[in-house]
Phi, psi and omega in degrees: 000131180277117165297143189282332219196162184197111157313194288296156189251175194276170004263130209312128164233164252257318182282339186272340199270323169316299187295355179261326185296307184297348184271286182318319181271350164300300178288336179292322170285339156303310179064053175242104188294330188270348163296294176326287190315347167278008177272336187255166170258179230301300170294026177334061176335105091316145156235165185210083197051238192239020179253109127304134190232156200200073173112139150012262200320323176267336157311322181256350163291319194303291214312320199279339187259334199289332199252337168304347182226325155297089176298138194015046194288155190213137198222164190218119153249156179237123174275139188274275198219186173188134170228176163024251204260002205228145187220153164217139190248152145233157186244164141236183175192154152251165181173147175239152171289202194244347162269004168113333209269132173259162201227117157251138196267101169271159169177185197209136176217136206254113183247160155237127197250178167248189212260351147262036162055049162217167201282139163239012190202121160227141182218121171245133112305150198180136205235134155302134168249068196329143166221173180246148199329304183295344144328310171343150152237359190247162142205022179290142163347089193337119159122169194327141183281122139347146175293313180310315185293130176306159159301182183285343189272339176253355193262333201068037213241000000 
């Protein structure tokens, strides 16, 4: 069943804007593409680097090609700012190819949510960084970071 609705919903206040980022970066970190695609709505707008997305069906095909070459991934989101209906994030992720090679992956995501709290509009930008294993900073257990593991501001990220 597709939830009609998702907490909390806008308009956003600072405690409510944490909890939808700490939510997003929990499921996104399952790296379970159809747990994600229920957070958005059925028509959802994305950009993504430079691939437009439209709707669910194509959401969870992105998630499925992303997380098949993002390799062990681990993500940190941070909330930026926030007004009415609207949250903006900045990120990191770590993740290896299939060759072995590792990566962290910076960025900024711009959300628009509707008055049931699902996203109808996300615009990411995102720049890669080659790194080398011992470089790493994430090293938590696959699937949502701990409480113990710190934000992105103490990693100095």
């Amino acid at each position: 069943m597709q939830p009609a609705s998702r907490s909390p919903f806008p308009p956003f206040n600072e405690a409510s804007a944490r909890q939808k980022v700490r939510a997003a970066e929990d499921a996104w970190n399952t790296r379970d593409p159809e747990r994600v695609s229920l957070a958005y709505s059925v028509d959802s707008q994305w950009r993504n680097r430079s691939e437009f997305i439209s709707g669910r069906p194509q959401i969870v095909e992105f998630l499925q090609r992303k997380w098949a070459k993002e390799l062990e991934y681990r993500l940190i989101k941070g909330l930026w700012a926030w007004h009415d209906n609207r949250i903006a994030v900045r990120f990191a992720y770590e993740w290896h190819d299939d060759s072995g090679h590792w990566f962290r992956s910076y960025g900024n995501e711009n959300w628009a949510f509707n008055e049931a709290g699902l996203m109808v509009r996300r615009h990411a930008s995102i720049n890669d960084l080659p790194i080398s294993e011992a470089d790493r900073l994430f090293h938590w257990e696959l699937g949502p970071r701990p409480q113990s593991v710190p934000e992105l501001e103490e990693f100095g990220l």
